[in-house]
DRENDO-1510 file (C-alpha; in Angstrom, 1 decimal, always signed):
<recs>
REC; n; res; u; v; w
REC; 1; UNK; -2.8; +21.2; -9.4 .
REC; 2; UNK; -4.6; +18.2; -7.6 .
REC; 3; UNK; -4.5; +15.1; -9.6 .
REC; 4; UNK; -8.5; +13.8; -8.8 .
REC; 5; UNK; -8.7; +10.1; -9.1 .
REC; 6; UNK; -11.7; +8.6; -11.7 .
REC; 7; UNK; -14.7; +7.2; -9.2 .
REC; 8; UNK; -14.7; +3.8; -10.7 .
REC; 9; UNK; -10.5; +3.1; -9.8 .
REC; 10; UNK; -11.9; +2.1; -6.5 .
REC; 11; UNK; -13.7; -0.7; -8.4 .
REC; 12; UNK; -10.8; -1.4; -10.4 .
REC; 13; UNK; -8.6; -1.5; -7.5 .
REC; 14; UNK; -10.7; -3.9; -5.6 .
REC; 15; UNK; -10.7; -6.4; -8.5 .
REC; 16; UNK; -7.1; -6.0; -8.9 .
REC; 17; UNK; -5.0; -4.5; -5.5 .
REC; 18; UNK; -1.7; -5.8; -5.5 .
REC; 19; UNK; +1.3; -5.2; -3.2 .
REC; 20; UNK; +3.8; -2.4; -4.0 .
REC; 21; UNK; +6.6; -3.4; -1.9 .
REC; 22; UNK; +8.1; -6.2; +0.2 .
REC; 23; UNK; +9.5; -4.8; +4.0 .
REC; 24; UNK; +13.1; -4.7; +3.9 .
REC; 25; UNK; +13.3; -6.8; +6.5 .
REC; 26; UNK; +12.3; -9.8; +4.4 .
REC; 27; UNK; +15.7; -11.7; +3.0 .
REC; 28; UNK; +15.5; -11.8; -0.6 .
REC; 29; UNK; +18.3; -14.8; -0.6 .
REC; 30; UNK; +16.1; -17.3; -0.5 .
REC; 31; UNK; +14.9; -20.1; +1.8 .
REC; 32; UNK; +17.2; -22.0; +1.7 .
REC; 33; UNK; +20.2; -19.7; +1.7 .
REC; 34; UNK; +18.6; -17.9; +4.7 .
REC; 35; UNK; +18.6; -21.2; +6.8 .
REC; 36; UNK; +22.2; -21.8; +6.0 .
REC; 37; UNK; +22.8; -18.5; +6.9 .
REC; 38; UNK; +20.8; -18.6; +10.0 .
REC; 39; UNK; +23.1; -22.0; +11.3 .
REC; 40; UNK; +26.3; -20.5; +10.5 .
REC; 41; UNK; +26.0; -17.2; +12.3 .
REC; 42; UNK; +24.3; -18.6; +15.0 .
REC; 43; UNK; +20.9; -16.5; +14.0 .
REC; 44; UNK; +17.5; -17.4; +14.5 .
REC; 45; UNK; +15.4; -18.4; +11.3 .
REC; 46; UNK; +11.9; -16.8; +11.6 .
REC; 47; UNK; +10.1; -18.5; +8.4 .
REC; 48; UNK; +6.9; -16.2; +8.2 .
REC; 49; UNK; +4.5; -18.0; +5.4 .
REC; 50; UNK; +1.8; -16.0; +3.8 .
REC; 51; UNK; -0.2; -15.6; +0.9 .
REC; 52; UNK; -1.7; -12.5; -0.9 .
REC; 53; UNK; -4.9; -13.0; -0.3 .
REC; 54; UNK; -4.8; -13.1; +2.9 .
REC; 55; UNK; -5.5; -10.2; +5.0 .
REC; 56; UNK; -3.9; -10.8; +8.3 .
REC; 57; UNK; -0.8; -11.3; +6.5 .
REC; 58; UNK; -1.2; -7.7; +4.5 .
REC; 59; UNK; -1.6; -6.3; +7.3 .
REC; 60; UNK; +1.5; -7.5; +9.6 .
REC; 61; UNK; +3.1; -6.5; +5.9 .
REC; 62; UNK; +2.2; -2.9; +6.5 .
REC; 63; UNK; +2.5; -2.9; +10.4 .
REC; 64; UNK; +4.4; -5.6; +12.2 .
REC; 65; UNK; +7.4; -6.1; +10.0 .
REC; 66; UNK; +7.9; -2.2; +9.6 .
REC; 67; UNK; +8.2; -1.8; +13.3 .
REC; 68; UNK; +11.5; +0.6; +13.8 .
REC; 69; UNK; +12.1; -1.5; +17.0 .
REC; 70; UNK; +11.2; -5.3; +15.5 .
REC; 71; UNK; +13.2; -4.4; +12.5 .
REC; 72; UNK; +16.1; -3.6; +14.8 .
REC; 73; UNK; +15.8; -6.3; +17.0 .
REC; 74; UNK; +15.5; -9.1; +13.8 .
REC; 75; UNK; +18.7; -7.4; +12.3 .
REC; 76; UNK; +21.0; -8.3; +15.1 .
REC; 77; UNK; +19.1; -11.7; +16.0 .
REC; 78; UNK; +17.3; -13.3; +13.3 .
REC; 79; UNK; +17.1; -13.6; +9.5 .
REC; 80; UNK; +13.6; -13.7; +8.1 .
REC; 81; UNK; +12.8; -15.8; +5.2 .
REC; 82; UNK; +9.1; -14.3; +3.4 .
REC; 83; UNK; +7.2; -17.9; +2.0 .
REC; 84; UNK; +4.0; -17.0; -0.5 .
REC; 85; UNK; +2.2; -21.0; +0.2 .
REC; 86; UNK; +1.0; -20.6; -3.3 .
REC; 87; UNK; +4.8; -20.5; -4.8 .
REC; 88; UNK; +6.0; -23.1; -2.6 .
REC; 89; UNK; +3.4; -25.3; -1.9 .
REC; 90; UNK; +6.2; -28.2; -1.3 .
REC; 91; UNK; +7.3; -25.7; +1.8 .
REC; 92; UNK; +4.3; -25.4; +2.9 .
REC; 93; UNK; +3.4; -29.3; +2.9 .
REC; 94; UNK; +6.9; -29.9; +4.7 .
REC; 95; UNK; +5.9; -27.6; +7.6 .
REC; 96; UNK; +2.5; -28.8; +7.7 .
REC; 97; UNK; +1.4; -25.3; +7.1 .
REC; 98; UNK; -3.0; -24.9; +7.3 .
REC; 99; UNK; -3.4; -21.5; +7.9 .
REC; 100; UNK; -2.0; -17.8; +7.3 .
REC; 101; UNK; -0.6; -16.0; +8.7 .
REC; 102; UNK; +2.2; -18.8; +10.1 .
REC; 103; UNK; +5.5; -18.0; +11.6 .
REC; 104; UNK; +7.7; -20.7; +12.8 .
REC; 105; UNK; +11.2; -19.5; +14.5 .
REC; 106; UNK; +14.0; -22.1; +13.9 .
REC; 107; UNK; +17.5; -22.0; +16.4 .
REC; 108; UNK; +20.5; -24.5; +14.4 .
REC; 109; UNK; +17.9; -25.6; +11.9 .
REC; 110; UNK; +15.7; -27.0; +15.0 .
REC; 111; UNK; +11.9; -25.5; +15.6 .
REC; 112; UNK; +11.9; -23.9; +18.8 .
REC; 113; UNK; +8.2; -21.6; +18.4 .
REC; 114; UNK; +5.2; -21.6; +16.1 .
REC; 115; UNK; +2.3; -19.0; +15.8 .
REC; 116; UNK; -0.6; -18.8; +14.2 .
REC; 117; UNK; -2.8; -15.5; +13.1 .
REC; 118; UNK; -1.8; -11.8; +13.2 .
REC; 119; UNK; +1.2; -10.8; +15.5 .
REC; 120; UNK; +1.6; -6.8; +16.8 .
REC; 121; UNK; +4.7; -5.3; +16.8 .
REC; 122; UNK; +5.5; -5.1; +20.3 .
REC; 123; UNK; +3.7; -9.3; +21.5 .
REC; 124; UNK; +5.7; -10.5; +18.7 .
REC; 125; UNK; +9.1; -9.1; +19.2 .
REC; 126; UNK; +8.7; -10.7; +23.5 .
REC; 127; UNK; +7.7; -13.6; +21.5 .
REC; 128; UNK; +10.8; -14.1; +19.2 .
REC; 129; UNK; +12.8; -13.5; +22.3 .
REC; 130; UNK; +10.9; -16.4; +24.3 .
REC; 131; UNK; +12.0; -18.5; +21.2 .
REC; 132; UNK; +15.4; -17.0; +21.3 .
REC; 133; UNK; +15.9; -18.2; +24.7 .
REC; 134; UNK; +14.2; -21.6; +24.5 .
REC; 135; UNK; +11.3; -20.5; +27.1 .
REC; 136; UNK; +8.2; -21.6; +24.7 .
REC; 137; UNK; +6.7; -24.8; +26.0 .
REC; 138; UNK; +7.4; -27.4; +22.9 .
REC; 139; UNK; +4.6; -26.6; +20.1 .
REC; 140; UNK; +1.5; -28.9; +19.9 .
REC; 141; UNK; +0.2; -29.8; +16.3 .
REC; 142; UNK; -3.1; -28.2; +16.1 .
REC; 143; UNK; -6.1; -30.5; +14.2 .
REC; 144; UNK; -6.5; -28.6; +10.7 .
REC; 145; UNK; -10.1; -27.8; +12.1 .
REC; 146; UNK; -8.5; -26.1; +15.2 .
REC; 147; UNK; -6.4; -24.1; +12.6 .
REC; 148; UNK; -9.2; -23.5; +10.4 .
REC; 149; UNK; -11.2; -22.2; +12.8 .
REC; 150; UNK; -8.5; -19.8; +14.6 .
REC; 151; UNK; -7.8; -18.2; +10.4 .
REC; 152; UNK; -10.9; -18.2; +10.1 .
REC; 153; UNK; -11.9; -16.0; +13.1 .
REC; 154; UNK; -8.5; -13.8; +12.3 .
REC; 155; UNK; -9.9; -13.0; +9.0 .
REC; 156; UNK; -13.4; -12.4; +10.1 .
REC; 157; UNK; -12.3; -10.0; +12.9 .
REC; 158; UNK; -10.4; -7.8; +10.8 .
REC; 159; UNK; -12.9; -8.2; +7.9 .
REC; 160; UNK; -15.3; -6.8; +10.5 .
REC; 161; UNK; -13.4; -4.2; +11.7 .
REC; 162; UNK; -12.8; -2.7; +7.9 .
REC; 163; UNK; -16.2; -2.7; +7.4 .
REC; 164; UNK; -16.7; -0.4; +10.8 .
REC; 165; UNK; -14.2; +1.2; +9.1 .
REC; 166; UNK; -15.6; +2.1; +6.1 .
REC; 167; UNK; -19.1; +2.6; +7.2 .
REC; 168; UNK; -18.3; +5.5; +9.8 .
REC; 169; UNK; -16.0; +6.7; +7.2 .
REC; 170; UNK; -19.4; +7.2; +4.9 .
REC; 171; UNK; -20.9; +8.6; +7.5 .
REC; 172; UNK; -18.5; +11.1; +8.2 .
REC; 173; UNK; -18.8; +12.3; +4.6 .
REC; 174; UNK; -22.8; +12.2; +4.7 .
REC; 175; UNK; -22.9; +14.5; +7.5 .
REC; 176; UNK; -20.3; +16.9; +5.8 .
REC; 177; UNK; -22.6; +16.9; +2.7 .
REC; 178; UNK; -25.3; +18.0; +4.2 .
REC; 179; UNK; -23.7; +21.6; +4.5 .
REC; 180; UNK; -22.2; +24.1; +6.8 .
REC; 181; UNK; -24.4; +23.6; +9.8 .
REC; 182; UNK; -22.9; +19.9; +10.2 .
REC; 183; UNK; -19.2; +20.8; +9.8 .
REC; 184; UNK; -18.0; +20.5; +12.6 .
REC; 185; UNK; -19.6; +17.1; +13.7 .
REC; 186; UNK; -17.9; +16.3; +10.4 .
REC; 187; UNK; -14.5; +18.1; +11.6 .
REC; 188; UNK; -15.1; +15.9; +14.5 .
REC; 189; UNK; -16.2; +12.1; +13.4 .
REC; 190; UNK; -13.2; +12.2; +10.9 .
REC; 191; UNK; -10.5; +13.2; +13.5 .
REC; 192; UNK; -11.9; +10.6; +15.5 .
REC; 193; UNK; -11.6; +8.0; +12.6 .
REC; 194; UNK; -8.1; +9.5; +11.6 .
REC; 195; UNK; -6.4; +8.7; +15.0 .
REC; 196; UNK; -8.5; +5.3; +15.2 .
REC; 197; UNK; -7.2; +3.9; +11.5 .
REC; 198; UNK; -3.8; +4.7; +12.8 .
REC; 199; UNK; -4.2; +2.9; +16.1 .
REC; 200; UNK; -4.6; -0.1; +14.0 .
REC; 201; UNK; -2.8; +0.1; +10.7 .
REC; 202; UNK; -6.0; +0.7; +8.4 .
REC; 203; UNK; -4.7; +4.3; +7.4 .
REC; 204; UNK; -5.1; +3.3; +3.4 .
REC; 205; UNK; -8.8; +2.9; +4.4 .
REC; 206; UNK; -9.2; +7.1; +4.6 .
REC; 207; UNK; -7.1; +7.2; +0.5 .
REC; 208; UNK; -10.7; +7.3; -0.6 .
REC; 209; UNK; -12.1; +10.0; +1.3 .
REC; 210; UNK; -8.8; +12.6; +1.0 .
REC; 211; UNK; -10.4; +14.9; -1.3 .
REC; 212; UNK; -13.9; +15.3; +0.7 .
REC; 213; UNK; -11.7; +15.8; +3.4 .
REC; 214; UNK; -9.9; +18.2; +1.8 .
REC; 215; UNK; -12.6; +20.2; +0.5 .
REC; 216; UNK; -14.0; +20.2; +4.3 .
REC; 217; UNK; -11.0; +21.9; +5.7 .
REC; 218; UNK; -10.8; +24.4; +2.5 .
REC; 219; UNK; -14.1; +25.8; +3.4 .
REC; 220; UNK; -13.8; +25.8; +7.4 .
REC; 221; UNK; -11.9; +27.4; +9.0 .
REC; 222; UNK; -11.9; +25.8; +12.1 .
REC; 223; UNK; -11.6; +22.4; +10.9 .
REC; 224; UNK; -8.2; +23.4; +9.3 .
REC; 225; UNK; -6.6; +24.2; +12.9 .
REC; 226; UNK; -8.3; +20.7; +14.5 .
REC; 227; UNK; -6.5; +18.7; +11.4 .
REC; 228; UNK; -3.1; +20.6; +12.1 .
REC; 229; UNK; -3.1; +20.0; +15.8 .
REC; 230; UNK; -3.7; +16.3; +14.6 .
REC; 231; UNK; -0.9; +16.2; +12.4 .
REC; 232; UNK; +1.2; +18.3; +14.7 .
REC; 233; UNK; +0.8; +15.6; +17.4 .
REC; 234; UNK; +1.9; +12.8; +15.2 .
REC; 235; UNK; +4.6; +14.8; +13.5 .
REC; 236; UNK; +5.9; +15.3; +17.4 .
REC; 237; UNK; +5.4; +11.3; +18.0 .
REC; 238; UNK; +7.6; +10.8; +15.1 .
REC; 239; UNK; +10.1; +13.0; +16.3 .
REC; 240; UNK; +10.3; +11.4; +19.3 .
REC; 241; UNK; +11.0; +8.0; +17.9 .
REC; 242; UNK; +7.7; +6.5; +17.2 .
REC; 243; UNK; +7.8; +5.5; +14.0 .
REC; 244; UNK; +5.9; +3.4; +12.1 .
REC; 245; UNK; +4.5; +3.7; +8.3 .
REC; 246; UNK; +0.9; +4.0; +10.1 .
REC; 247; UNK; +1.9; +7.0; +12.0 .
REC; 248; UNK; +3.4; +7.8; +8.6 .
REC; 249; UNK; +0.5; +7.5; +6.7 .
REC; 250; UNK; -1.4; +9.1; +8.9 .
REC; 251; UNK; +1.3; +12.1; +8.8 .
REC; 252; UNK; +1.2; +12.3; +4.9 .
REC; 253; UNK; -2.2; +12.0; +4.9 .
REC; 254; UNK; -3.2; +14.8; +7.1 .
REC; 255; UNK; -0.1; +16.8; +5.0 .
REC; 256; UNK; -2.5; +16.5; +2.3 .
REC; 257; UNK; -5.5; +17.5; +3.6 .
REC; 258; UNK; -4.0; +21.0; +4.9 .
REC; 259; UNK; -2.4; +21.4; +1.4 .
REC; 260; UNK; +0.9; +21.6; +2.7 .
REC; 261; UNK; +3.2; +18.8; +0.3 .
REC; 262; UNK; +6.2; +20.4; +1.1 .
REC; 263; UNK; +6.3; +18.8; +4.4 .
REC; 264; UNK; +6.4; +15.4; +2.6 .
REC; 265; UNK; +8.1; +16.6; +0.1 .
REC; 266; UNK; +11.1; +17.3; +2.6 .
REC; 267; UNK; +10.6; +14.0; +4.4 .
REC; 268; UNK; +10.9; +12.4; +0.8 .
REC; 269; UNK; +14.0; +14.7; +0.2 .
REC; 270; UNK; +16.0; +13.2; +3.3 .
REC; 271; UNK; +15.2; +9.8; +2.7 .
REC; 272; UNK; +16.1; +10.1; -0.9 .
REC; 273; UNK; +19.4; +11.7; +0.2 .
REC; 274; UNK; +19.9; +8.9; +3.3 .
REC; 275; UNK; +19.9; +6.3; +0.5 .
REC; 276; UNK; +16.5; +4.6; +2.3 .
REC; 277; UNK; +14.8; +3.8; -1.5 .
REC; 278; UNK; +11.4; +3.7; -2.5 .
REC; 279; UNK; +8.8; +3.9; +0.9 .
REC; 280; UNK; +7.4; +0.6; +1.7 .
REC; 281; UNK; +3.9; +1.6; +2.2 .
REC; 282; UNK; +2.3; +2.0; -1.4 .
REC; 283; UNK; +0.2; +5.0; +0.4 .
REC; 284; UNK; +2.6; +7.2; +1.4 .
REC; 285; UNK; +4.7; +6.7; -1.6 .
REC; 286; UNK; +1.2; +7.4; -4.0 .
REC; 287; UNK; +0.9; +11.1; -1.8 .
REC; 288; UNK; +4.5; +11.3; -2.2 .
REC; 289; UNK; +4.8; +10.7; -5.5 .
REC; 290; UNK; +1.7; +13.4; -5.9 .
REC; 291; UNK; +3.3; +16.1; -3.8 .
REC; 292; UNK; +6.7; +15.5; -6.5 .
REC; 293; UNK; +4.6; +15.8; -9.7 .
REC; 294; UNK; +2.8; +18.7; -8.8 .
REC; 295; UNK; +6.2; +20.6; -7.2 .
REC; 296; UNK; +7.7; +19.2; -10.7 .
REC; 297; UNK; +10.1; +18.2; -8.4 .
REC; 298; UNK; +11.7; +15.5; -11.3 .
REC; 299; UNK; +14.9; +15.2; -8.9 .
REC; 300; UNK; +12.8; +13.5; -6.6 .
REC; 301; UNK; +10.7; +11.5; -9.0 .
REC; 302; UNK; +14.2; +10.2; -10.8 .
REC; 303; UNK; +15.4; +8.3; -7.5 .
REC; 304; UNK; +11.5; +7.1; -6.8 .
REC; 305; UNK; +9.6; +6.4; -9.9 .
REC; 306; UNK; +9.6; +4.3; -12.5 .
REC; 307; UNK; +6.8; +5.2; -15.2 .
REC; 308; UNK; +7.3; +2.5; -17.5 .
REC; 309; UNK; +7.0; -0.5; -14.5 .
REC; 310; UNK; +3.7; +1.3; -13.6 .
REC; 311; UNK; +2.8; +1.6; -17.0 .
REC; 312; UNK; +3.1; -2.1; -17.5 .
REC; 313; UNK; +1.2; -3.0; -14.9 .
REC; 314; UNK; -1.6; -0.9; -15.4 .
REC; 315; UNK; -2.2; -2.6; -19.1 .
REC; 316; UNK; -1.6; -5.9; -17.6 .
REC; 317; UNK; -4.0; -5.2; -15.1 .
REC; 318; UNK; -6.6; -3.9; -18.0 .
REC; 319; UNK; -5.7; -7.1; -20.0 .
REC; 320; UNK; -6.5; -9.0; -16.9 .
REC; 321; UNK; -9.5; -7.4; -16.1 .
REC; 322; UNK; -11.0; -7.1; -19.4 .
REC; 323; UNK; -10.2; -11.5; -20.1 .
REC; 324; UNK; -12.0; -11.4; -16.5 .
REC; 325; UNK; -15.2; -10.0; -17.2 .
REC; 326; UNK; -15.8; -11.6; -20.8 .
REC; 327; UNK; -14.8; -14.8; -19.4 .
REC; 328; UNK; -17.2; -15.0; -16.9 .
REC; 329; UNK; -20.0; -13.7; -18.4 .
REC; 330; UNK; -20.1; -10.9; -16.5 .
REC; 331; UNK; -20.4; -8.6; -19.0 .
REC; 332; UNK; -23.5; -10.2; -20.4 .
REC; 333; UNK; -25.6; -9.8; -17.3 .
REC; 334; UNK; -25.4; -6.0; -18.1 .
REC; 335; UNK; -27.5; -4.1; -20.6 .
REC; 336; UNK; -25.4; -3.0; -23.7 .
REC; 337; UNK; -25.4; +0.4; -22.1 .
REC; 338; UNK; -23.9; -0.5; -18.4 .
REC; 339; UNK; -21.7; -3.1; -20.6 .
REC; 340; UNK; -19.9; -0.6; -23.1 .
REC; 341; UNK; -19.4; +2.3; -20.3 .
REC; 342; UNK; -17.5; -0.4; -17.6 .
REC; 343; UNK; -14.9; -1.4; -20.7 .
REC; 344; UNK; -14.6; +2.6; -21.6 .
REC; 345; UNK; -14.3; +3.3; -18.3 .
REC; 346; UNK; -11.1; +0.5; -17.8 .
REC; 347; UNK; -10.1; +2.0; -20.9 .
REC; 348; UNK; -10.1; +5.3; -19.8 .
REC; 349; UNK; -8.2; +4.8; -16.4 .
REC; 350; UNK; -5.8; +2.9; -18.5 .
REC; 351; UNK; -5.4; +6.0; -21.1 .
REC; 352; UNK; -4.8; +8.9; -18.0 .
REC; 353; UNK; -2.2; +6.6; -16.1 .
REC; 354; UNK; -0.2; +5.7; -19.3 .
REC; 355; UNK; -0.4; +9.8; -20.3 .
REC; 356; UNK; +0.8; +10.7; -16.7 .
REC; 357; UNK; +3.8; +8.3; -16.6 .
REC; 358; UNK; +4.7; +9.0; -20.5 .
REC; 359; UNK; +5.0; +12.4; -19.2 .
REC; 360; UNK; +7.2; +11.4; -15.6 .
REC; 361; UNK; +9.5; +9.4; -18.1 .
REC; 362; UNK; +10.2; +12.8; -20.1 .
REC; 363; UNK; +10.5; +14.4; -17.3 .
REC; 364; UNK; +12.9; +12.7; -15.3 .
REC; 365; UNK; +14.9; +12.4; -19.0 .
REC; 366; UNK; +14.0; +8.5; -19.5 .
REC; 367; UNK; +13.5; +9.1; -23.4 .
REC; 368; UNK; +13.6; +5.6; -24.1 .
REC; 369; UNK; +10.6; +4.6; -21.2 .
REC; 370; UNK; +8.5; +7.4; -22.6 .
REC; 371; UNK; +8.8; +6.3; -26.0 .
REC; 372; UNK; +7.7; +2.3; -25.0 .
REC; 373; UNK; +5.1; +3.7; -23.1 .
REC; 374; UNK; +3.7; +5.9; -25.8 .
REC; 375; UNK; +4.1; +2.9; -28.0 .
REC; 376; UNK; +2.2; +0.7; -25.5 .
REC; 377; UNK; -1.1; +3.1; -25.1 .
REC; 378; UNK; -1.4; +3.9; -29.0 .
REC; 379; UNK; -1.1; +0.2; -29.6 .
REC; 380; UNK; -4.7; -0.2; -28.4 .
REC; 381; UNK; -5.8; +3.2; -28.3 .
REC; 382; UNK; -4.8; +5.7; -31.1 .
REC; 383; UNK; -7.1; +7.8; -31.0 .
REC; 384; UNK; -7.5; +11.6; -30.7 .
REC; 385; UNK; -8.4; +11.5; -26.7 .
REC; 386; UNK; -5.4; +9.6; -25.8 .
REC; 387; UNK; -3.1; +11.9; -28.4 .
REC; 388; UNK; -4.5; +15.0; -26.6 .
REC; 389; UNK; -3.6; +13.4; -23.3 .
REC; 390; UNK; +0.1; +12.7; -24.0 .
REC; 391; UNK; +0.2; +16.2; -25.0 .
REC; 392; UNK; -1.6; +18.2; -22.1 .
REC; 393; UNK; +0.4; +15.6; -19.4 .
REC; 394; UNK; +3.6; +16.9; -20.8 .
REC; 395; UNK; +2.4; +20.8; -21.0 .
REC; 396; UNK; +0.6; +20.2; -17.6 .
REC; 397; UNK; +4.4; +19.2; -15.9 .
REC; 398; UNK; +6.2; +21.7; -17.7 .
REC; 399; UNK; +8.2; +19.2; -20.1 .
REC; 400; UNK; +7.8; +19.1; -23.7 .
REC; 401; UNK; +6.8; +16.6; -25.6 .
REC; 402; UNK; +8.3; +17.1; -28.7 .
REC; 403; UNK; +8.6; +14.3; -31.2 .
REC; 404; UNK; +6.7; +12.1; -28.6 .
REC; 405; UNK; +3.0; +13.3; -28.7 .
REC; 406; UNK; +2.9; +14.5; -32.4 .
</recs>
């Protein structure tokens, strides 16, 4: 069974994305561990400082510092210290840091390279080496207005290239709606948008329009075969040794489409059973974590979920949101009507997520999770809807929920 996401999550996600995992590449030491480090085992110390709301630096989080090769090269040659400018501003003032993304590269504690802006994989890594090897010429203080001006083209370009993004996207599910005849220019606009987004690392772009696509390739026939060859292609890339959570993505994504989980679900299986963790890209882990719940594969879901984190955040985000809207107003430029279906609407999301991972926690024998996070959606929402839920989640994953749901 195909878990269909509520239409207003996309709202509620916009208002409240957040970042699901660092790249283990990042040292979790700490600066100033890191640069000790760095001098005693004659490393370099690439200092990258970012900030979350800054996308540039998302996106090097989901492309650049993935890289197989960067990654490699960065074990053996650097240590990488990960610096949010709005935790540690007094960093940030000491390296006269204006703009984000900033990576300065440090060789015996002295600065030897400094970029500013989004780095690819493959620039930044002959970069690094440059710095390794002392070839930059010596870095020239920029004016803040010359930094200003560079983030702020950085951030404009790829601000305009989501929104091409998302636009053809739309398109690409107009023309789908308008029936059979325009299939195939469908088929085709979305494989073209498919190998684009994962070109340049905007796969989580297409999370939206999975189902529609989905639906497309259930009812033709030929579409089916053009996805496969698509997915075949990237599955041979990857087997080949070009990997990167893009490719992926796009993998997992296309997985999806032709209703056939169990290739991620054996992807998920070997990098359980290699030790690798939690994937870094919250994208493929959400169609992973899918593909477990509806295999009720709870093996799986034991080593990669944990219900009663995302159950927590998903009623902090709903406190969060709800102090948002009443403390701006917002609510009171709606009518009553508009105003009272947004709150049950964030109530609602907040009621099927807290069901689903009550249910995960029973299933994956975490008694003690399921019981905090039945506790935790009763608290502010006994009522008979979100009883019935806890119940049919259970059923609906084969668990029961005994004592939990009565």
């Amino acid at each position: 069974m195909r878990t269909l996401r509520l239409g207003f999550v996309i709202v509620l996600l916009l208002l409240a994305a957040r970042s699901f995992a660092e790249p283990e590449v990042f040292s979790d030491a700490g600066f100033e561990a890191d640069k000790a480090f760095a001098v005693e085992n004659n490393k370099l110390h690439v200092i990258y400082f970012t900030a979350i709301w800054c996308p540039p630096c998302q996106k090097m989080k989901k492309t650049t510092w993935v890289d197989k090769s960067l990654v490699s090269w960065l074990g053996e040659h650097a240590v990488v210290s990960s610096v949010d400018v709005d935790d540690e501003r007094e960093l940030a003032e000491k390296y006269a840091i204006s703009a984000m993304p900033t990576i300065i590269v440090t060789n015996e504690g002295e600065e030897v390279g400094r970029t500013v802006g989004y780095q690819g994989a493959a620039n930044f890594r002959d970069w690094l080496i440059k710095a390794q090897s002392g070839e930059l010429p010596p870095h020239v203080q920029q004016t803040p207005e010359e930094i200003y001006n560079e983030a702020f083209e950085s951030a404009r370009e790829t601000g305009r290239q989501i929104r091409e993004f998302q636009d053809r996207l739309e398109s690409a599910r107009e023309t789908m709606n308008r029936g059979s005849d325009s299939y195939q220019r469908a088929t085709e606009q979305y494989l073209t948008i498919i190998e684009e987004l994962v070109e340049h690392g905007y796969v989580e772009l297409f999370d939206e329009y999975r189902t529609s696509v989905w639906l497309l390739v259930d009812e033709y026939p030929p579409a089916r075969k053009s996805f496969a060859a698509a997915r075949d292609q990237i599955e041979s890339d990857l087997r080949a040794g070009q990997v990167n959570w893009d490719k992926l993505s796009g993998w997992a994504v296309l997985n999806y489409i032709l209703d056939d989980q169990n290739r991620t679900l054996n992807w998920l299986e070997r990098r359980v059973a290699a030790g690798s963790g939690v994937p870094s890209s919250r994208l493929i882990y959400d169609i992973a974590h899918e593909a477990a719940i509806n295999a009720r594969r709870f093996d799986l879901l034991k080593e990669i979920a944990d219900p009663l984190y995302e159950s927590l955040t998903a009623d902090a985000e709903f406190e969060h949101l709800t102090s948002v809207f009443q403390a701006t107003g917002r609510l009171n430029e709606l009518d009553e009507q508009d105003s009272k279906q947004i709150l049950e609407n964030m109530l609602e999301l907040r009621r099927y997520t807290l069901a689903e991972q009550h249910a995960i926690a029973l299933g994956i024998g975490d008694i003690d999770a399921a019981a905090r996070i039945r506790e935790m959606l009763l608290n502010k929402d006994d009522t008979e809807e979100a009883r019935r839920l806890l119940t049919e989640y259970a059923q609906g994953m084969g668990v029961d929920a005994g004592e939990e749901a009565d």
